[in-house]
N, C-alpha and C positions, 0 to 999 in steps of 0.2 A: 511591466516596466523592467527595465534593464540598468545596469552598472555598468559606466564605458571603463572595464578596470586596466588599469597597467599591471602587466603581472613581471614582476621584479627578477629574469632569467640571467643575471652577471653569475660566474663564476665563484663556487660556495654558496650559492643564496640558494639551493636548493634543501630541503630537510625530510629527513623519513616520516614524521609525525611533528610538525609546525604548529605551534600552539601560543597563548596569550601576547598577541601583540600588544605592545604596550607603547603610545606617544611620548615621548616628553612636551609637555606643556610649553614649554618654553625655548627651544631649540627646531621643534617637532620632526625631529629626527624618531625614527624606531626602532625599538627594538623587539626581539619575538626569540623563544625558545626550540629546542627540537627534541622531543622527548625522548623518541629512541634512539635518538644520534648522539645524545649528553652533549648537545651544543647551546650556545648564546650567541645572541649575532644580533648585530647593528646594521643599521642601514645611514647614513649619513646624507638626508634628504638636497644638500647642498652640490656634492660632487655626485653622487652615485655610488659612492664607494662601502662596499658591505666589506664588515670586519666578523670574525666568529672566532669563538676559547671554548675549545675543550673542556669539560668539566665530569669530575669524577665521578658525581653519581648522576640519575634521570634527572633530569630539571620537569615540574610542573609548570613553573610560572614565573615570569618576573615585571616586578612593579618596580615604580623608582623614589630614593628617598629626594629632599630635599635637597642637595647636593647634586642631584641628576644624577648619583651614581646608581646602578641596579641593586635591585637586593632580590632575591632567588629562592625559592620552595625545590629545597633536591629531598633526599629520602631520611637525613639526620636532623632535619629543620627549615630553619629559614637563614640565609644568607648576605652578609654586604660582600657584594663583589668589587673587587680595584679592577676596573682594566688594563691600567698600567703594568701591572703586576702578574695580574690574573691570581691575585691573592683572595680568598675567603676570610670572611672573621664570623664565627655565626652571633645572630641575633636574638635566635627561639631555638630553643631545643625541641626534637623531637624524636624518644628513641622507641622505635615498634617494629622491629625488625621486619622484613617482608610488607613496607607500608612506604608511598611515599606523598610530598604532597600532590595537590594537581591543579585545581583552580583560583581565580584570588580575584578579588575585587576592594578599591581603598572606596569608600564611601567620602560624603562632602563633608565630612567631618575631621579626615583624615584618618580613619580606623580602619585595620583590612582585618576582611573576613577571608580565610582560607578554606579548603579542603583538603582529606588526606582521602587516601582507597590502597587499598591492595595491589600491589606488584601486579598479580595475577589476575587485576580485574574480575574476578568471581564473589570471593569472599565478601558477606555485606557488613565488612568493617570500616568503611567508610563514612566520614563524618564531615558536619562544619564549623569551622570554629573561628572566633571573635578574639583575634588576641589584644591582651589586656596592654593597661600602658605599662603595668609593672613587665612585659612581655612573656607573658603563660597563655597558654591556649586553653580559651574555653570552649568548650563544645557547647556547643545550639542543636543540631540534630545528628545523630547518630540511624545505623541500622542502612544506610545505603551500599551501594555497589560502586556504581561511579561518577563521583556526587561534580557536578558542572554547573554550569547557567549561573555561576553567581554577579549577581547587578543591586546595588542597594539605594532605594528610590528615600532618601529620605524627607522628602516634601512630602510622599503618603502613604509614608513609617510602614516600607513593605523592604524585607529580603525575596528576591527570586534565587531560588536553586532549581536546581534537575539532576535526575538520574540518566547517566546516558546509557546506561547496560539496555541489551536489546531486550530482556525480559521484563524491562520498567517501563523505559521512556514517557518519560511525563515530566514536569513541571508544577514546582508548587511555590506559594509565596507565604511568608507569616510577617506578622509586626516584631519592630525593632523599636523603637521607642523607650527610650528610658536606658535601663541596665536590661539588655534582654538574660533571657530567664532559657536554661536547657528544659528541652521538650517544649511543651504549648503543642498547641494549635496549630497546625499547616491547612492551608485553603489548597485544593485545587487548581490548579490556571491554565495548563494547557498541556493538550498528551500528544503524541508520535505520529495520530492518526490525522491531528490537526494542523502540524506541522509539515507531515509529509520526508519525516525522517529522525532518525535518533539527537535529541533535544543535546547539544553540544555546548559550547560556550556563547555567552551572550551580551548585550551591551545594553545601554538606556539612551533614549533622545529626549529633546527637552521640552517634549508634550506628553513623557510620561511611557509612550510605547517603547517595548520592550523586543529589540531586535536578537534573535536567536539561531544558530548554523545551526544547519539538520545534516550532521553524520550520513552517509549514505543516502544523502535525499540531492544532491546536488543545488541548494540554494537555502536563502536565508528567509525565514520568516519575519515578519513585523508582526505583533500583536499589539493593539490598543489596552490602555490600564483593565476594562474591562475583560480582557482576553480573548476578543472577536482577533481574526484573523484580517490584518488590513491591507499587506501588498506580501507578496510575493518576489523576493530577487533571484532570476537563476544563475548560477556558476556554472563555471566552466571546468569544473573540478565534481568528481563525485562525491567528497566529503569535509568540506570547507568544516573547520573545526573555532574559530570564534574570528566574532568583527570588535575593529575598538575604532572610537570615533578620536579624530585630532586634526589639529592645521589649527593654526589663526582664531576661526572661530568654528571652530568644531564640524565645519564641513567638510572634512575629509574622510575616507576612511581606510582602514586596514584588513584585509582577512586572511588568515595561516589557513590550510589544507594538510591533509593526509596524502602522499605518494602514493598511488597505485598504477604500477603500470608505470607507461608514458606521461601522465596525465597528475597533474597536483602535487604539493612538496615543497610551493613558489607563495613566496607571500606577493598577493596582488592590493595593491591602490585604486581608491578611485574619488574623484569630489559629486557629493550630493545632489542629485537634481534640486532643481529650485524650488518646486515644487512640495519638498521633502524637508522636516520640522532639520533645524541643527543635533547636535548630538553634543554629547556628554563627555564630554576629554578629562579622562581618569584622569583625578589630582596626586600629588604626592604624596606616599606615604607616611604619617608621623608619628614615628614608633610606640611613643608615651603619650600620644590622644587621649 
């Protein structure tokens, strides 16, 4: 099976490392980061028109509050962006020098789990963390590399994360249910060998399968709750780096890539086969969840 994708080539929509596209639910306009580039960029699904702001440090992520305005994971915290402005106001602190965030998922509750990892991608000082509504970051797991694939399935009280470092590559889920608790239990769910590439960022559809870009594998995996491998999509890019589902009713989707060469750096579009369950359009983030 295939994805008839449009891949979004307007001037500036290109990125060295393209990462968390994120819908607005309500607009469903996009927007997506660029990690080595210190960019933010829009897509304005109406005209076509991609806008991007410089920003001072790496961006990992951006999700959107209530407001529809962005708020951003750079390497000091987490961030409310004004576009108008292009002003910052931070929200979450976070100071660990040589660390920045990277991943982020808002659950149906309105809570985002984040990630932080090392500059340098080596170090396994990377973690994930639940910030509270008083806004502090708690951490849930520690001891990763390059901690990614976060999707939080709360009908059956599962976190999914992943280690994308090529020394890891695997996937694991634990329960979230209640006040989660640092450490517990992580299950197993799916490694590099099953995916057919380094486990990247990830999304949920609404039968519960857990869609995931395989870094260097050139396509995205599907997995069922159980974690059987259930379709295969390939791109056209060698290292498509996460999908997020939006439109209407969630059949649409997004996926950011890594530049290499010629080839990927283009956030590409595409709407669902029919065939194919809807998908899970990240809600807004609410700070004090």
């Amino acid at each position: 099976m295939r994805l008839a994708l449009e891949i979004i080539r307007q001037a500036g929509a290109r990125t060295l490392l393209g990462e968390s596209p994120c819908w607005d639910p309500v607009t469903h306009d996009v927007w997506w980061v660029d990690i080595e580039g210190k960019r933010l960029l829009f897509l304005d699904r109406s005209s076509g028109r991609i806008d991007s702001w410089d920003l001072p440090e790496h961006p990992g992520f951006v999700v959107l509050l209530a407001s529809g305005r962005p708020a951003l994971g750079l390497e000091r915290g987490i961030f409310a962006f004004d576009p108008e402005t292009g002003g910052l106001a931070r929200l979450v602190s976070f100071d660990r020098p040589g660390q920045r965030f990277n991943d982020a998922a808002v659950d149906g509750s309105g809570r985002l789990w984040a990630s932080t990892m090392a500059l340098d991608a080596e170090a396994d000082t990377g973690a994930i963390h639940l910030v509270t509504p008083d806004l502090m970051l708690q951490m849930i797991v520690k001891n990763l590399r390059i901690p990614n694939g976060l999707a939080a399935d709360l009908k059956r009280d599962r976190l999914f994360y992943s280690d994308s470092h090529p020394g890891v590559r695997r996937v694991w889920i634990r329960r979230i249910a209640g006040k989660p608790a640092s450490g517990g239990d992580a299950a197993a769910y799916v490694d590099g060998d099953q995916l057919g590439g380094r486990p990247d960022g990830a999304a949920l559809d609404t039968h519960g399968n857990y869609w995931i870009a395989a870094a260097d594998g050139a396509r995205l995996g599907v997995f069922d709750p159980d974690g059987r491998l259930a379709t295969v999509l390939p791109m056209p890019f060698a290292s498509p780096s996460k999908p997020a589902f939006g439109g209407a009713d969630g059949r649409s989707i997004a996926i950011t890539s890594k530049a290499i060469g010629e080839e990927g750096g283009y956030l590409a579009l595409a709407d669902l086969p029919a065939d194919m369950p809807a998908g899970i359009v990240q809600p807004f983030w609410v700070p004090h969840a």
